[in-house]
Backbone and ligand atoms as CSV (ligand in chain L), in Angstrom:
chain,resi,resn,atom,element,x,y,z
A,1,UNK,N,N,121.522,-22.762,108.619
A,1,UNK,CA,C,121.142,-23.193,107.257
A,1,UNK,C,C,119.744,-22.696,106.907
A,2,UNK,N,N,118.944,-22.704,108.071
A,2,UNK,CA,C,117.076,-22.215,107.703
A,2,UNK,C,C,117.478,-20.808,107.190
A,3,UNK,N,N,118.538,-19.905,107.744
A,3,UNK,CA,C,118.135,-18.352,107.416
A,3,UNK,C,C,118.531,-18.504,105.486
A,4,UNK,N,N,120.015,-19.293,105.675
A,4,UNK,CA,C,119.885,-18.786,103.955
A,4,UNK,C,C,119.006,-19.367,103.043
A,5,UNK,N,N,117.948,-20.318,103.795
A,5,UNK,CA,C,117.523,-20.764,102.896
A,5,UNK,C,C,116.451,-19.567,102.356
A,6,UNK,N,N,115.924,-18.787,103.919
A,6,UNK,CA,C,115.336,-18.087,103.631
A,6,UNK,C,C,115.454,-16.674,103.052
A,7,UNK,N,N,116.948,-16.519,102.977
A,7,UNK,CA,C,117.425,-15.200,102.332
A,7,UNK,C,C,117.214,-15.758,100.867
A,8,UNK,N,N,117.445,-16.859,100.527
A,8,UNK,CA,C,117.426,-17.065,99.138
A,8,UNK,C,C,116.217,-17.312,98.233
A,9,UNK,N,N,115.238,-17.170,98.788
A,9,UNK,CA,C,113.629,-17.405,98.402
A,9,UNK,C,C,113.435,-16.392,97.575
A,10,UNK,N,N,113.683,-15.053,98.209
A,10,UNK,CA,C,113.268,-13.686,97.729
A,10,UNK,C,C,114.025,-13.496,97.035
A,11,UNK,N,N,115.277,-13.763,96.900
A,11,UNK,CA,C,115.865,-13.385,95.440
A,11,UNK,C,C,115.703,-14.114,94.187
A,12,UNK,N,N,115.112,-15.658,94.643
A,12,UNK,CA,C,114.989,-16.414,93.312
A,12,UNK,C,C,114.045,-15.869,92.807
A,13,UNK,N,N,112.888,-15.434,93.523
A,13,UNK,CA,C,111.452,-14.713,92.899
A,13,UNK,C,C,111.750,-13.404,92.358
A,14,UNK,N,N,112.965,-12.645,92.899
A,14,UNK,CA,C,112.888,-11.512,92.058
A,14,UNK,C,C,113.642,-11.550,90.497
A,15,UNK,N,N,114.588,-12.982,90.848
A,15,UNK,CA,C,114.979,-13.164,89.717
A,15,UNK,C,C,114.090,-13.543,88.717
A,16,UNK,N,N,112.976,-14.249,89.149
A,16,UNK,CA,C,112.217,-14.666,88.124
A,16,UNK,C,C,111.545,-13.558,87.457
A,17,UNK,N,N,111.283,-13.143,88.283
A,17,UNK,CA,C,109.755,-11.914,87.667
A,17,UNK,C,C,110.788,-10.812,86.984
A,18,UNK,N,N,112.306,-10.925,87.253
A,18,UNK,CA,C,112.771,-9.703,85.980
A,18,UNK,C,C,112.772,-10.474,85.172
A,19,UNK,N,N,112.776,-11.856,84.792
A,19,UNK,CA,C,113.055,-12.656,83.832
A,19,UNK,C,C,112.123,-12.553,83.103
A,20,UNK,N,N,110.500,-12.415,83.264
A,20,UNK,CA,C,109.578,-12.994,82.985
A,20,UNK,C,C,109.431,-11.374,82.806
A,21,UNK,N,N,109.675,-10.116,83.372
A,21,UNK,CA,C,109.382,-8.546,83.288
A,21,UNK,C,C,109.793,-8.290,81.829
A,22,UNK,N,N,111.363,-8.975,81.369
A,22,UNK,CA,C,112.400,-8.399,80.372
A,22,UNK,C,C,111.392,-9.314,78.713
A,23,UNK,N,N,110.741,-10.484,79.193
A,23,UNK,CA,C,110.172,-11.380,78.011
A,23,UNK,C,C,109.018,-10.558,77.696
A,24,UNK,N,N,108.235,-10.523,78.768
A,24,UNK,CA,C,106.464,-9.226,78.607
A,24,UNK,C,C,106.796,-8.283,77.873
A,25,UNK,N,N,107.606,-7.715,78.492
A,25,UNK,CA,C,107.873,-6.241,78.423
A,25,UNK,C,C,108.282,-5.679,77.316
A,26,UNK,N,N,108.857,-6.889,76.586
A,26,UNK,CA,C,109.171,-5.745,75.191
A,26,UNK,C,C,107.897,-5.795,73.937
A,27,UNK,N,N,107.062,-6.295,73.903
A,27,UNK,CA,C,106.167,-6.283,72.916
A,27,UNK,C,C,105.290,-5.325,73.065
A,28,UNK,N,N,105.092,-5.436,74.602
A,28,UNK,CA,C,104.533,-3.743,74.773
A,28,UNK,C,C,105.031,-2.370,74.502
A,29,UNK,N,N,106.453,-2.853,75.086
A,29,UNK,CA,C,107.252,-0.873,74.777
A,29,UNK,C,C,107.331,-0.903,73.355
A,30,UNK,N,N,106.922,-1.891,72.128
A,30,UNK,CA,C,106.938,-1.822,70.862
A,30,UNK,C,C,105.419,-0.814,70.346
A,31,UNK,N,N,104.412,-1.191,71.617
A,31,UNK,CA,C,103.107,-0.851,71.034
A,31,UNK,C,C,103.063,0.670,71.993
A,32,UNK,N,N,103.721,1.274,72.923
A,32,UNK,CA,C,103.131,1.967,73.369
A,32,UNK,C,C,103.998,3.375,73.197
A,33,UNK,N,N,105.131,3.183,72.153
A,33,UNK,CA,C,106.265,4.160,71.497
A,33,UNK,C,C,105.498,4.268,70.183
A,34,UNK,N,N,104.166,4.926,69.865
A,34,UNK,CA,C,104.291,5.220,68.699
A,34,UNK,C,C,105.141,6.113,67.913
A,35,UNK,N,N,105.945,6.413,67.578
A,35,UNK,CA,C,106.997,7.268,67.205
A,35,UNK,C,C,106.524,7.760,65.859
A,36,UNK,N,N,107.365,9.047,66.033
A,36,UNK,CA,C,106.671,10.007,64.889
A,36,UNK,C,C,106.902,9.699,63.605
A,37,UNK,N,N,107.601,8.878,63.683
A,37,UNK,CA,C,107.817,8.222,61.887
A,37,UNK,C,C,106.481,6.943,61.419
A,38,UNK,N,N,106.136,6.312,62.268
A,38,UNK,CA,C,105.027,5.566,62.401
A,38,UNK,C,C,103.534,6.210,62.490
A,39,UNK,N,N,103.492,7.623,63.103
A,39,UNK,CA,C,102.420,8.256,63.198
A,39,UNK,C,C,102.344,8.537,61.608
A,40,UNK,N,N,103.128,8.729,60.843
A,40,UNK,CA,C,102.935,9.586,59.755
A,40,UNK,C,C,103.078,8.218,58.104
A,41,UNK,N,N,102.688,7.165,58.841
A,41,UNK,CA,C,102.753,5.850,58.138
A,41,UNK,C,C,101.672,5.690,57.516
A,42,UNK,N,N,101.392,6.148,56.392
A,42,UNK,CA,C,100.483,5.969,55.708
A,42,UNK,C,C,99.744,4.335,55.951
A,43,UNK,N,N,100.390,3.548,55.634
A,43,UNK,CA,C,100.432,1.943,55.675
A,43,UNK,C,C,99.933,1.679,57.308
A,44,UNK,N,N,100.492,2.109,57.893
A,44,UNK,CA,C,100.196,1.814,59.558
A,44,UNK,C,C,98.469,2.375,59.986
A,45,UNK,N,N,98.652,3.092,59.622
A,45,UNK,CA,C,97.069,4.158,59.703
A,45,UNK,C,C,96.112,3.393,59.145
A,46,UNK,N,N,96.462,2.880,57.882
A,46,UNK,CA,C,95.459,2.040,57.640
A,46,UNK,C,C,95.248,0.019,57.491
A,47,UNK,N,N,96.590,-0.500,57.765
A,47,UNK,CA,C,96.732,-1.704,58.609
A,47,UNK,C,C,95.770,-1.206,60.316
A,48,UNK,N,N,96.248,-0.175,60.399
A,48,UNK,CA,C,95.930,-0.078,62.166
A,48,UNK,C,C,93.885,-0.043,62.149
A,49,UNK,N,N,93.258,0.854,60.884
A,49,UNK,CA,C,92.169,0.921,60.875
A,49,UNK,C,C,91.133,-0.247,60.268
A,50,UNK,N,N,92.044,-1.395,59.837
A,50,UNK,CA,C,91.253,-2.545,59.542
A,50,UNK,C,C,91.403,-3.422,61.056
A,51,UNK,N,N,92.801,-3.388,61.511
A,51,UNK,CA,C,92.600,-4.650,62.457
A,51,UNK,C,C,91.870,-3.671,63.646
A,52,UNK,N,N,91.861,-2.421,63.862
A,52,UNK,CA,C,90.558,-1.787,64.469
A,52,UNK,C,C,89.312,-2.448,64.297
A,53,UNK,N,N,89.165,-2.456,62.888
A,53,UNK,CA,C,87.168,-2.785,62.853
A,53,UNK,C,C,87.279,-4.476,63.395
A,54,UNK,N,N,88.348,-5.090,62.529
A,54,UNK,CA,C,88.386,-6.281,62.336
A,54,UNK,C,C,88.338,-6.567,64.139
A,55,UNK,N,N,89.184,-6.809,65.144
A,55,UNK,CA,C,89.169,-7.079,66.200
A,55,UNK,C,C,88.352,-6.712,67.658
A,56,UNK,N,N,88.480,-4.889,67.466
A,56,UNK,CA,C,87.786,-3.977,68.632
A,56,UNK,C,C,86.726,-4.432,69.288
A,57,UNK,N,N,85.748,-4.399,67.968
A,57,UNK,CA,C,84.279,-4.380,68.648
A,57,UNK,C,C,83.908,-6.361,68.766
A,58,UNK,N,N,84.702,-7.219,68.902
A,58,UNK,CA,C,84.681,-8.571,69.539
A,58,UNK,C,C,83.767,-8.807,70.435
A,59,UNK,N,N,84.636,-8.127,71.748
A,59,UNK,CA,C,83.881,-7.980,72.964
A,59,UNK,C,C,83.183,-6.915,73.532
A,60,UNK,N,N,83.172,-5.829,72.871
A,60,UNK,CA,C,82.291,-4.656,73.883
A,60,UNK,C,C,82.271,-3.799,72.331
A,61,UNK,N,N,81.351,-2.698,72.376
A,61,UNK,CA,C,80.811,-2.175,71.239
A,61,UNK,C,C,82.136,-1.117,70.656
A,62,UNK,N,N,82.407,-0.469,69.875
A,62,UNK,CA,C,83.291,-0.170,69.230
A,62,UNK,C,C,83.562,1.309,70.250
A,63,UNK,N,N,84.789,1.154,70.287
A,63,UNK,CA,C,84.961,2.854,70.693
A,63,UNK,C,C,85.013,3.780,69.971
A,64,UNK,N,N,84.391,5.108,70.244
A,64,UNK,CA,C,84.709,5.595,68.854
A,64,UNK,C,C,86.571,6.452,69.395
A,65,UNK,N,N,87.125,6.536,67.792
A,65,UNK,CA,C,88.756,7.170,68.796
A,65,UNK,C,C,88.712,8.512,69.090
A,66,UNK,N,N,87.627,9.219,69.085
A,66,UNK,CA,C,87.223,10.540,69.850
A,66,UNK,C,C,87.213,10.302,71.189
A,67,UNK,N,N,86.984,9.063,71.588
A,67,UNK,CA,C,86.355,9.053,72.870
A,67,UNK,C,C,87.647,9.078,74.256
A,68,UNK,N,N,88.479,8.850,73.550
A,68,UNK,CA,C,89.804,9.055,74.475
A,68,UNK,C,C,90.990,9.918,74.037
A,69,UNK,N,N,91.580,10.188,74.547
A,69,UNK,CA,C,93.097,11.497,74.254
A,69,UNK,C,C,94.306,10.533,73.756
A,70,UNK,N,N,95.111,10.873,72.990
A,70,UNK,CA,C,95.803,10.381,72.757
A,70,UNK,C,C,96.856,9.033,73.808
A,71,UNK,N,N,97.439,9.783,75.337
A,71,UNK,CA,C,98.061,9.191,76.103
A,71,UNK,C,C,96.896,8.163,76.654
A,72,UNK,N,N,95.408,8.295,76.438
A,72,UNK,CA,C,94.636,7.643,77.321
A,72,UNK,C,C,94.497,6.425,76.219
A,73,UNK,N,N,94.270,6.685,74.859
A,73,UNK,CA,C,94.976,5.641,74.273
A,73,UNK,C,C,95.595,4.865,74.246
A,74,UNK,N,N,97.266,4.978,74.418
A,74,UNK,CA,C,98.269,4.486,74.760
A,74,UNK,C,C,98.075,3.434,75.974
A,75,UNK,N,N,97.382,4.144,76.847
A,75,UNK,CA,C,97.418,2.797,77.894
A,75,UNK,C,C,95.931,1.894,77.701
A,76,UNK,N,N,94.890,2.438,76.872
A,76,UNK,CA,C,94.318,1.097,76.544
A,76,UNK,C,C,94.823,0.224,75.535
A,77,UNK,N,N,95.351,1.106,74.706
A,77,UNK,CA,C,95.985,-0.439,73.942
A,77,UNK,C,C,96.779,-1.157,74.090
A,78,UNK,N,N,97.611,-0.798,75.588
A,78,UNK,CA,C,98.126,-1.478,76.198
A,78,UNK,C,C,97.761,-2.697,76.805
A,79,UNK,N,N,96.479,-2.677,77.079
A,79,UNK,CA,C,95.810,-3.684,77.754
A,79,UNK,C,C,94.938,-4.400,76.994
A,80,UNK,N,N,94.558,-3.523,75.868
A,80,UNK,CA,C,93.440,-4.336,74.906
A,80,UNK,C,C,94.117,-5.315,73.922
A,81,UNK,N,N,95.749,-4.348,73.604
A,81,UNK,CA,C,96.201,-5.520,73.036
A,81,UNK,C,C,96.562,-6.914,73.319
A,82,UNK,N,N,96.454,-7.424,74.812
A,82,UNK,CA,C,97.051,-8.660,75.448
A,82,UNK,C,C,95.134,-9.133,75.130
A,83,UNK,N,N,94.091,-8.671,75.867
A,83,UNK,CA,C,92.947,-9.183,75.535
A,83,UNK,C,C,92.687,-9.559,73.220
A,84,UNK,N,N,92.895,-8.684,72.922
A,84,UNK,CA,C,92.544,-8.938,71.213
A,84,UNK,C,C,93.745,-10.043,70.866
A,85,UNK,N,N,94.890,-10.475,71.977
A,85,UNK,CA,C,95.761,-11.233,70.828
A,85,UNK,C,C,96.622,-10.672,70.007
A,86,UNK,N,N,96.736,-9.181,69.841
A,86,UNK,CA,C,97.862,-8.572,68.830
A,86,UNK,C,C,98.931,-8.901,68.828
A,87,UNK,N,N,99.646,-8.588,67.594
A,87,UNK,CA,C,101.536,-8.769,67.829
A,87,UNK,C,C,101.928,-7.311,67.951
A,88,UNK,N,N,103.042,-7.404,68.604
A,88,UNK,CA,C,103.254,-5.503,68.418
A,88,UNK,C,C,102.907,-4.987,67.682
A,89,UNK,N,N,103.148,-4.993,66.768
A,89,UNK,CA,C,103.139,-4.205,64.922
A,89,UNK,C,C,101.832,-4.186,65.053
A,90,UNK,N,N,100.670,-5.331,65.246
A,90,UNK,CA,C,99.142,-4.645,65.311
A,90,UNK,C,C,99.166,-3.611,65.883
A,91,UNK,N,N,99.345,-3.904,67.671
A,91,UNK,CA,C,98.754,-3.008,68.145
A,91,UNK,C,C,99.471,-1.760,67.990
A,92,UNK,N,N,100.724,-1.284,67.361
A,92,UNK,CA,C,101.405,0.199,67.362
A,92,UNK,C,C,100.364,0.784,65.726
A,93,UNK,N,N,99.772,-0.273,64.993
A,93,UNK,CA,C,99.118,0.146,63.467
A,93,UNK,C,C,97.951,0.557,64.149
A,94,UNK,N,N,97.234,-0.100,65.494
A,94,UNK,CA,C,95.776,0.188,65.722
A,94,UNK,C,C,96.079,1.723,66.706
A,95,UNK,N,N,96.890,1.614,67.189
A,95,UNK,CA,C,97.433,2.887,68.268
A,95,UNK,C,C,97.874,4.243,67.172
A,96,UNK,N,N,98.217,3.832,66.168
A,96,UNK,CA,C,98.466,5.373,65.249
A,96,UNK,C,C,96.839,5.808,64.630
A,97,UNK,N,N,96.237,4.792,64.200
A,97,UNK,CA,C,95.206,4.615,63.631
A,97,UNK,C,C,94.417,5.724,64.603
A,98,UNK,N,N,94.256,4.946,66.094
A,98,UNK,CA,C,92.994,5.699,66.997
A,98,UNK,C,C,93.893,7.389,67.316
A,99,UNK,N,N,95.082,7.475,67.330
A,99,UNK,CA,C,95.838,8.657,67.583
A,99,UNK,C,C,95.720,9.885,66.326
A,100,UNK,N,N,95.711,9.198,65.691
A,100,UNK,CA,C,95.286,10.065,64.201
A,100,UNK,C,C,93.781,10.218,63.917
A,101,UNK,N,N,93.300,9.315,64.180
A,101,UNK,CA,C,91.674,10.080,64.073
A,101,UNK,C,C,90.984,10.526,65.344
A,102,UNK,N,N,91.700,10.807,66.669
A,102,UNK,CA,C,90.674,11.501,68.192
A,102,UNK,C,C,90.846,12.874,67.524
L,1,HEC,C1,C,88.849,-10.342,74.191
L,1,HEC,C2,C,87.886,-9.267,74.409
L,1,HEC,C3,C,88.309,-7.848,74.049
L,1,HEC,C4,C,88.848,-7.390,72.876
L,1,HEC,C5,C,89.185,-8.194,71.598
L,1,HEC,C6,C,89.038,-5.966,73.033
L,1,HEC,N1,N,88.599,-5.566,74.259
L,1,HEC,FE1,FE,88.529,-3.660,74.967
L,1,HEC,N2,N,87.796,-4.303,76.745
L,1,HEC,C7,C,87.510,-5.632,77.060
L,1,HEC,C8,C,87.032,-5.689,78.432
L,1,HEC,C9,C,86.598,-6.961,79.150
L,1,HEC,C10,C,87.057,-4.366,78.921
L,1,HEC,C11,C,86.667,-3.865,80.329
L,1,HEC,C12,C,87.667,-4.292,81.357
L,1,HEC,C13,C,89.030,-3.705,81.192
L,1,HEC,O1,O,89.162,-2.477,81.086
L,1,HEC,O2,O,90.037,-4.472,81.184
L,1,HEC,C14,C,87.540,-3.532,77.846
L,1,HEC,C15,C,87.690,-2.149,77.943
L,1,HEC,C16,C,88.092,-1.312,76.909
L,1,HEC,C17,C,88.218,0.125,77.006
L,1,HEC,C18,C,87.902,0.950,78.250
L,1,HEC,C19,C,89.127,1.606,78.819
L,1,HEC,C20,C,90.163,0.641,79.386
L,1,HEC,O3,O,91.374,0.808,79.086
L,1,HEC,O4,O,89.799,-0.281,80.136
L,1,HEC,C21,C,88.637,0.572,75.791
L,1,HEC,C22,C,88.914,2.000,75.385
L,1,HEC,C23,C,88.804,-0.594,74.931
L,1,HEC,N3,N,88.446,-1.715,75.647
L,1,HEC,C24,C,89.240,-0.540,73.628
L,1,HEC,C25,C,89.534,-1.666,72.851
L,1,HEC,C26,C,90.219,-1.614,71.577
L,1,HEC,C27,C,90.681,-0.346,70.866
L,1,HEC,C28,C,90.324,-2.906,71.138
L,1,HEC,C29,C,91.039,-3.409,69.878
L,1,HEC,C30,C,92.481,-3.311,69.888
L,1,HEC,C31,C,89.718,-3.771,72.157
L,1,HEC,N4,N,89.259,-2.965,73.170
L,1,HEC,C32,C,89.592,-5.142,72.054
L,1,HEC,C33,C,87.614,-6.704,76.193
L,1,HEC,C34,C,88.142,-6.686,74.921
């Protein structure tokens, strides 16, 4: 009885963390697919360049969007968006925004 208990430990945890992988996970693959119909979003470019000023420079001084490449982008706003609080739709408006002006 001890082994299955212990065969069954590791699968409840992996069950969890896809559970908890599949809930995370999609608000990000929303922000980090800017897709070429969104790049060329007039509306997004500039939703994306207010909640830029509006949020960015919070905690650390503003970046300018020269200062990184497009893909190097992509994975900070991956991470900046969980720190700023965004909903997808921010952060894919602030991600076309910094992609269109580096
Ligand atoms: C709640 C505070 C907070 C907000 C809001 C915030 N940042 Fe950050 N940012 C940090 C901290 C702390 C670091 C350094 C540690 C780290 O990289 O996680 C950082 C690091 C960075 C870096 C360095 C590279 C990297 O990926 O670590 C970039 C670029 C950046 N932020 C851009 C942004 C942009 C763009 C926004 C607006 C969407 C933003 N930040 C909003 C706290 C914040």
């Amino acid at each position: 009885m001890r082994s299955n208990t212990f065969t069954l430990i590791p699968v409840a945890v992996v069950t969890v963390l896809l559970g908890i992988g599949l809930l995370a996970g999609q608000p990000p693959a929303v922000a980090e697919e800017a897709t070429a119909s969104a790049q060329n979003d007039p509306m997004k470019f500039a939703n994306g360049a207010k909640t830029w000023a509006d949020t960015c420079a919070r905690c650390h001084n503003m970046r300018d969007p020269k200062s990184l490449r497009d893909d190097q982008w992509r994975a900070a706003i991956a991470h900046m968006r969980v720190r700023a609080g965004l909903t997808g739709e921010e952060a894919e408006n602030v991600l076309v925004f910094l992609q269109q002006s580096n």
